[in-house]
C-alpha positions in Angstrom: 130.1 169.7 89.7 126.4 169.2 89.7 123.8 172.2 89.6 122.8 170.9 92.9 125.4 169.7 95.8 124.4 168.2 98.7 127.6 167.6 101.2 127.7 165.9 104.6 124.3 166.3 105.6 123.3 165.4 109.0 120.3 165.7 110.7 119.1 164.4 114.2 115.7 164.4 115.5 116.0 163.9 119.6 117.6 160.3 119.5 116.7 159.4 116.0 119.7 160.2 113.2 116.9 161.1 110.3 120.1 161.8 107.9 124.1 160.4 108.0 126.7 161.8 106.4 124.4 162.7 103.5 126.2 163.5 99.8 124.5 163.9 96.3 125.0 165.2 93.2 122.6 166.4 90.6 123.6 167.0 87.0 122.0 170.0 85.1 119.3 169.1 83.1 119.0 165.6 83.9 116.3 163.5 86.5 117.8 162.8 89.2 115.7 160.0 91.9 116.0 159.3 95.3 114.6 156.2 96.6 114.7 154.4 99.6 112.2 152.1 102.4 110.1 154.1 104.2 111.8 156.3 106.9 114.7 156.1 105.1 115.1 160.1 105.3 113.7 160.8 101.9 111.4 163.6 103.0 113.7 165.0 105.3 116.0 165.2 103.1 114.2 167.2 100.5 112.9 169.5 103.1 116.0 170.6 103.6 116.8 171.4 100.1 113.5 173.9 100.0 114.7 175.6 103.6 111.9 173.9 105.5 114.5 172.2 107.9 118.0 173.8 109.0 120.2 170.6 109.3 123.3 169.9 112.5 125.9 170.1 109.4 127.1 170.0 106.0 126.1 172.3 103.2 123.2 172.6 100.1 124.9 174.3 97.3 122.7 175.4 94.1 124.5 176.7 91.1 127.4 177.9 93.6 125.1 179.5 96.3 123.9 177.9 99.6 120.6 177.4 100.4 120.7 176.8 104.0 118.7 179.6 106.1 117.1 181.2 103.1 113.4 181.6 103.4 111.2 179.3 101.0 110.5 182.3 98.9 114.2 183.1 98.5 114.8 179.7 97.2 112.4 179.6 94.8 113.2 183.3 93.8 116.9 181.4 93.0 115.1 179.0 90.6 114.0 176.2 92.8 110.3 174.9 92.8 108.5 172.2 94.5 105.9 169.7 93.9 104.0 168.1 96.8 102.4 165.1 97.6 99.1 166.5 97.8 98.8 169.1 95.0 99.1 172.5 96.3 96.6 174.6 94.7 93.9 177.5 95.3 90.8 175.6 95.1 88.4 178.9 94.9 90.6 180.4 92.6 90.4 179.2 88.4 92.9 177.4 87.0 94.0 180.2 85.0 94.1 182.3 88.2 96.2 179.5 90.3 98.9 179.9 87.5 99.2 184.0 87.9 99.2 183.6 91.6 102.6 182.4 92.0 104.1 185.2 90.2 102.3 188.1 93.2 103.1 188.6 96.6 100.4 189.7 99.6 101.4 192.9 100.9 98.9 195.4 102.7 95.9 192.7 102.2 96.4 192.9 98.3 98.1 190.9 95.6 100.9 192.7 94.4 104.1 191.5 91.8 106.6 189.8 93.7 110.1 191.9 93.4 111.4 189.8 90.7 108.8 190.5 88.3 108.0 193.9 88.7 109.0 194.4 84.5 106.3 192.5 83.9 102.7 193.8 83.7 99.6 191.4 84.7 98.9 190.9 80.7 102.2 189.6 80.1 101.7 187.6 83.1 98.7 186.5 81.9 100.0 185.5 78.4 102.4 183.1 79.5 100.3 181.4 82.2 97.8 180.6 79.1 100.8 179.3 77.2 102.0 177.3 80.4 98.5 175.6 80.4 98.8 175.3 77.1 102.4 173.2 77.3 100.5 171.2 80.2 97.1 170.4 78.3 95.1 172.2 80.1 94.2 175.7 78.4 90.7 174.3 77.7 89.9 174.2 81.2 91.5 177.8 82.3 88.0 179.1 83.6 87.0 176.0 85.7 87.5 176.1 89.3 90.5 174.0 90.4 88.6 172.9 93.2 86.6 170.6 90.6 89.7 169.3 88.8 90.7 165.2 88.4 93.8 164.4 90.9 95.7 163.9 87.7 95.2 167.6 86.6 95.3 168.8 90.1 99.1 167.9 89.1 99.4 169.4 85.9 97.6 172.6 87.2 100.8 172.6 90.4 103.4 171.7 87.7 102.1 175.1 86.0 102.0 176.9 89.2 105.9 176.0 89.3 106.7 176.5 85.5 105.3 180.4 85.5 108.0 180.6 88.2 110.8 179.1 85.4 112.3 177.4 87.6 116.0 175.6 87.2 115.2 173.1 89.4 112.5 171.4 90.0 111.9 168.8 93.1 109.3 166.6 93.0 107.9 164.5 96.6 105.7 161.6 94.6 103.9 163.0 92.2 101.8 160.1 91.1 101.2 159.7 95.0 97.3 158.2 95.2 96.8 158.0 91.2 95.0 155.5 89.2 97.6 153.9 86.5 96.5 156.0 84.0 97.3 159.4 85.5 100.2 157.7 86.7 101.7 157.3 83.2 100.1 160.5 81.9 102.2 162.0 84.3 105.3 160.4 83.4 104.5 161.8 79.9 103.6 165.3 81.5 107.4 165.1 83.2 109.2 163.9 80.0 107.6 166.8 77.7 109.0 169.4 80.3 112.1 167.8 80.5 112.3 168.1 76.6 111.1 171.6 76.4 112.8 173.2 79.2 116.2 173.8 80.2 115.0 172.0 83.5 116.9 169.8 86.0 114.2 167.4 88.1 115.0 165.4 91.3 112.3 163.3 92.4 111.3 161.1 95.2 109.3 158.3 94.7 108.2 155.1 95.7 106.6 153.6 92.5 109.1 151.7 90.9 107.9 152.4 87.3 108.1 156.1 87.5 111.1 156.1 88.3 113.0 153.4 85.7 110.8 155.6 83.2 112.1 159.3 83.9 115.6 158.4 85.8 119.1 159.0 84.9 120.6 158.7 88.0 119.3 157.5 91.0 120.7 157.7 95.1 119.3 154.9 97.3 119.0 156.1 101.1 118.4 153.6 103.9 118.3 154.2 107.5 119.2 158.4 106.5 122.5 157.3 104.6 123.3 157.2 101.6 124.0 153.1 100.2 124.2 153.1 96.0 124.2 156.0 93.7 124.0 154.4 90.1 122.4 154.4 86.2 119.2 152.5 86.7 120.3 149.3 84.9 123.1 149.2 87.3 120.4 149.9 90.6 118.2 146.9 89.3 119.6 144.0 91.0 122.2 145.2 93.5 122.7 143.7 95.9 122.8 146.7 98.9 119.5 147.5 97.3 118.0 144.1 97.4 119.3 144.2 101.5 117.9 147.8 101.7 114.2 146.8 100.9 113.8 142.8 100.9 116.4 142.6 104.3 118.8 140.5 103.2 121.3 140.2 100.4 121.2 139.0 97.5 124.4 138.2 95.5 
């Protein structure tokens, strides 16, 4: 059993079947990818792992508990964090401030500690956001605004945001989405020194090619919302249901 099991998953948008019959399993602390043409139900399918979409059937297990109808903040309160596209991040707010954020809730029009880490005082708080940075590269720039940042450390300032949060798992939707080559493999680098430190288990959905032969153990190919190859990536390189899934016809 994987930390993260995804069985029968269907969704339907009007007429359009986004996801078939969907099933995946991700082992703790290994990088799990999933790949797949465009509209193949890669997004859909990971916005149903973080709550944003309720599918018609089948079931999310994480470490034994369903995530279906929980609230975003409930998942990420049972150890799951995401990484978007476009970094998420407080653009008026430092980077040292966009790392302590995470860890308050807005109640009566003030920042308050969420439930979860109310034994915790702001200076504690504060200590291990500078360390984050500091595991990230980035403590040198703690007072700038984030607003001024490079794309590249736009990511590494969101990968913070979700390591304060110490996560289990962590999902990432193309995170080298719109980066020169040389972020690009600096975050590759970034993802293989958490991986390392952390007791951390990473699926990630991606589209370049060479992130994902550099960080994956396992990868699932979708096409058309179903679910064609899950394999090592020597055995994905080649295949022939691959080859048909993005070239259109078979190679063998």
């Amino acid at each position: 059993m994987g930390i993260l099991e995804v069985k029968g998953i269907n969704k339907r948008f009007g007429g359009l079947q986004a996801l078939g019959d969907v099933n995946l399993s991700v082992a703790e602390n290994t990088v799990h990818a999933i790949i797949g043409p465009n509209g193949a139900g890669k997004s859909t399918l990971l916005n149903v792992l973080v709550g944003k979409l309720i599918p018609d059937s089948g079931s999310v297990m994480f470490d034994g508990q369903s995530v279906l109808g929980r609230q975003p903040y409930e998942i990420n309160q049972m150890g799951i964090s995401r990484v978007f596209q476009t970094p998420e991040i407080f653009g008026d707010l430092t980077v040292i401030e966009n790392v302590m954020i995470p860890c308050f809730a807005k109640r009566d029009g003030a920042y308050r500690l969420h439930a979860w880490e109310n034994t915790r005082n702001e200076k504690a708080i504060q200590e291990q956001a500078e360390a984050i940075l500091a595991d990230v590269s980035m403590l040198d720039k703690r007072n700038m605004h984030a607003a001024s940042l490079s794309r590249g450390d736009k990511r590494r300032l969101e990968m913070a945001m979700c390591l304060v949060q110490e996560p289990r798992l962590l999902l990432l939707d193309e995170p080298t989405a719109g980066m020169a080559r040389a972020d690009t493999n600096n975050t590759i680098d970034l993802l293989k020194e958490i991986k390392e430190k952390r007791d951390i288990t990473m699926a990630i959905i991606e589209h370049d090619m060479h992130v994902v032969f550099s960080l994956a153990e396992r990868i699932t190919v979708l096409a058309q919302g179903t679910p064609l190859v899950e394999e090592t990536p020597e055995n994905i390189k080649g295949h022939p249901k691959v080859r048909e899934a993005y070239l259109g016809e078979a190679q063998v």
